[in-house]
N, C-alpha and C positions, 0 to 999 in steps of 0.2 A: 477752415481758415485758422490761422495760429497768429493771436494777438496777445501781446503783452497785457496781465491784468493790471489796474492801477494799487493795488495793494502790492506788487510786484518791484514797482517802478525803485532804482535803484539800491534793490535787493537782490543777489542772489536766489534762482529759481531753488524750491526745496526740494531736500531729496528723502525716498524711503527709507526711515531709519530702521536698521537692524540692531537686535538687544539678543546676548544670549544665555537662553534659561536651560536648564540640564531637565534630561526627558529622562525615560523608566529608568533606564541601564547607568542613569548617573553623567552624560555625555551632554556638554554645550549642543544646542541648536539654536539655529536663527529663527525669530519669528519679528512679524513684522509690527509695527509701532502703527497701531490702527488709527489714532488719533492725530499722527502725522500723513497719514493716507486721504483721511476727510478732510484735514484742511487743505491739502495737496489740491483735490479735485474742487473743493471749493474758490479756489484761488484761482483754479484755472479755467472757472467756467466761463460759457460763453451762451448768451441769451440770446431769442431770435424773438422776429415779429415778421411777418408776411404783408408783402403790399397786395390791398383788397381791390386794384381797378386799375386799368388803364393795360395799356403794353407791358407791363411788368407785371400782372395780377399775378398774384402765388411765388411771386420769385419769394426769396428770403434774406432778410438780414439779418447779418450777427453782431453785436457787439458786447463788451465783455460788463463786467458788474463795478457800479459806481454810482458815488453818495449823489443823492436827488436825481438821479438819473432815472426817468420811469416813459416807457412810449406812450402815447396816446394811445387809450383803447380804441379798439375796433369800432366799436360802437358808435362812439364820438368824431373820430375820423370820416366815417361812411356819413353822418349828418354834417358836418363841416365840409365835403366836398360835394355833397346836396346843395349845399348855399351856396356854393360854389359855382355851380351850373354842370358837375360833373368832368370837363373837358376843359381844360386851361389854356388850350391853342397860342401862341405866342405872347404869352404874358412872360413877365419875368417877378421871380422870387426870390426872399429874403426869408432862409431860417435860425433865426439867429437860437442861440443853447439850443443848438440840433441835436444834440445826445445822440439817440440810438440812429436820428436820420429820419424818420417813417414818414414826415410831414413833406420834408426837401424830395424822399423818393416818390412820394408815391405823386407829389407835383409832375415830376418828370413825366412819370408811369402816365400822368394823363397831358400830355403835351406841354408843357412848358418849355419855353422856347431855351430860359434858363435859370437856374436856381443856385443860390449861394448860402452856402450851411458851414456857419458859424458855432467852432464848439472848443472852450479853453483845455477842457483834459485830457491830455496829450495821448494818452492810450487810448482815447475814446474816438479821439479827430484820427488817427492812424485805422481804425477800425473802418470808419468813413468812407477813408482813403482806399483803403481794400475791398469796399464792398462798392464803389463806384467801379472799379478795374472788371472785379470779378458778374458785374450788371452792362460792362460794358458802356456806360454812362459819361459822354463827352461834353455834356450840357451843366452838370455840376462840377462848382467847385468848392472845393472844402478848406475852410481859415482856423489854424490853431490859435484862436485868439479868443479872450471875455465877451461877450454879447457886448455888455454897456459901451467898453472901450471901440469897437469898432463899430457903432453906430453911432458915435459921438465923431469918428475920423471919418466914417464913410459918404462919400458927396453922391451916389446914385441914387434915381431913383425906382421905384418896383410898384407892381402892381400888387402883389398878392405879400404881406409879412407875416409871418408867423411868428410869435410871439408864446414862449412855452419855457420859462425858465423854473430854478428846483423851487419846489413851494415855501422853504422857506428864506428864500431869497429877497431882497428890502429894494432889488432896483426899480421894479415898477413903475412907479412914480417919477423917476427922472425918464425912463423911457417914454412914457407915456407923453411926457413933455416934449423930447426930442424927434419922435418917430412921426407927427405931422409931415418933416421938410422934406420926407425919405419916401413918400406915396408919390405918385404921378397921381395925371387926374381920375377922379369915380376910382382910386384906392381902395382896399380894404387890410383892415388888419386883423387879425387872429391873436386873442387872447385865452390862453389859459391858464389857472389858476387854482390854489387849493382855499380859497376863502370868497365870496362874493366882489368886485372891483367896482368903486365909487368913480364913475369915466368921470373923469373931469374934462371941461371944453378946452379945446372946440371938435373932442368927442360924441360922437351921437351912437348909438346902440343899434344895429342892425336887425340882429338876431342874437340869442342868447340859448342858453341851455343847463342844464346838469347832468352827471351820471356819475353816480356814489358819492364822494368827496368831492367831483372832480367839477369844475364851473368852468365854462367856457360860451365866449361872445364876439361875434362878428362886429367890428366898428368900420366908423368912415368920418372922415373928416367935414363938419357941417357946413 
């Protein structure tokens, strides 16, 4: 898959620079500018993470490198859709700062009837876009737009939110506020976070967890 990286974005793609040094005989040759090479490749890479279950288990998604952009581990994922009940059968989902996708896909991957993944950087929502085409995925739809701003516009409501913005991101708290009106009923929401979360009501704590840095907890509306 060939995605634009965000370090990229109305830039000019780099090219191999040639420089030239005179060899035995005294004679210019070209050699190549190694330091322009690694950043080449680094600029152009493209990260993957695997959906662990459902109809899609093992497929792959790619998307490319970008600031607070990090998947859910495996780890945490596989106990999050533990609580889950495994199978999502006609529910509908809300991933809002979907970044790489793994949360919105792997909903799918276990029946969701439909999911919506929410992600503002525009290389990163285009990668989305590509790997919904390339998964075949008719059920998802992907919005280049802020988390905060389209949940403050959006009038639907979902069963299942995921909630996973970059850690050092301040909106919490207003989300926290706003994402009650957006659950249907017996709701849940999905939080994760790089610090512990003080829920405030008319939050209540479901299940909770850590792995490494990483804090994440099942709410619901008391």
């Amino acid at each position: 898959m060939k995605t634009e990286s965000p370090h990229l974005v109305g830039r000019a793609t780099p090219v191999l620079s040639l420089s030239k040094r005179p060899d035995a005989a005294g004679k210019a040759r070209p050699t190549v500018n190694h330091l322009t090479v690694m950043n080449y490749v680094k600029l152009n890479k493209m990260n993957k993470v695997r959906i662990i279950g459902g109809d899609m288990r093992s497929r792959v998604i790619s998307f490319p490198d970008a600031e607070g952009l990090r998947p859910t581990p495996d780890r945490v994922r596989e106990t999050l859709f533990n609580w889950l009940g495994q199978t999502l059968y006609g529910r509908t989902c809300l991933d809002l700062f979907a970044g790489s996708g793994a949360l919105g896909f792997e909903a799918a991957s276990r029946g969701a009837e439909r999911v919506v993944m929410v992600e503002k950087n525009p290389a990163v929502c285009r990668s989305l876009q590509e790997n919904l085409k390339k998964l075949g995925c008719t059920n998802i739809f992907a919005h280049c737009q802020d988390g905060l701003e389209f949940a403050s516009r959006d009038v639907q409501r979902y069963d299942v939110i995921f909630l996973d913005p970059p850690f050092q991101s301040e909106c919490l708290p207003k989300l926290l506020e706003i994402l009650p009106q957006h659950l249907s009923e017996n709701g849940v929401l999905y939080v994760e976070s790089g610090a512990p979360v003080d829920v405030p009501p008319p939050w209540q704590v479901v299940k909770s967890g850590k792995a490494g840095q990483v804090y994440y907890q099942l709410l619901q509306v008391s």
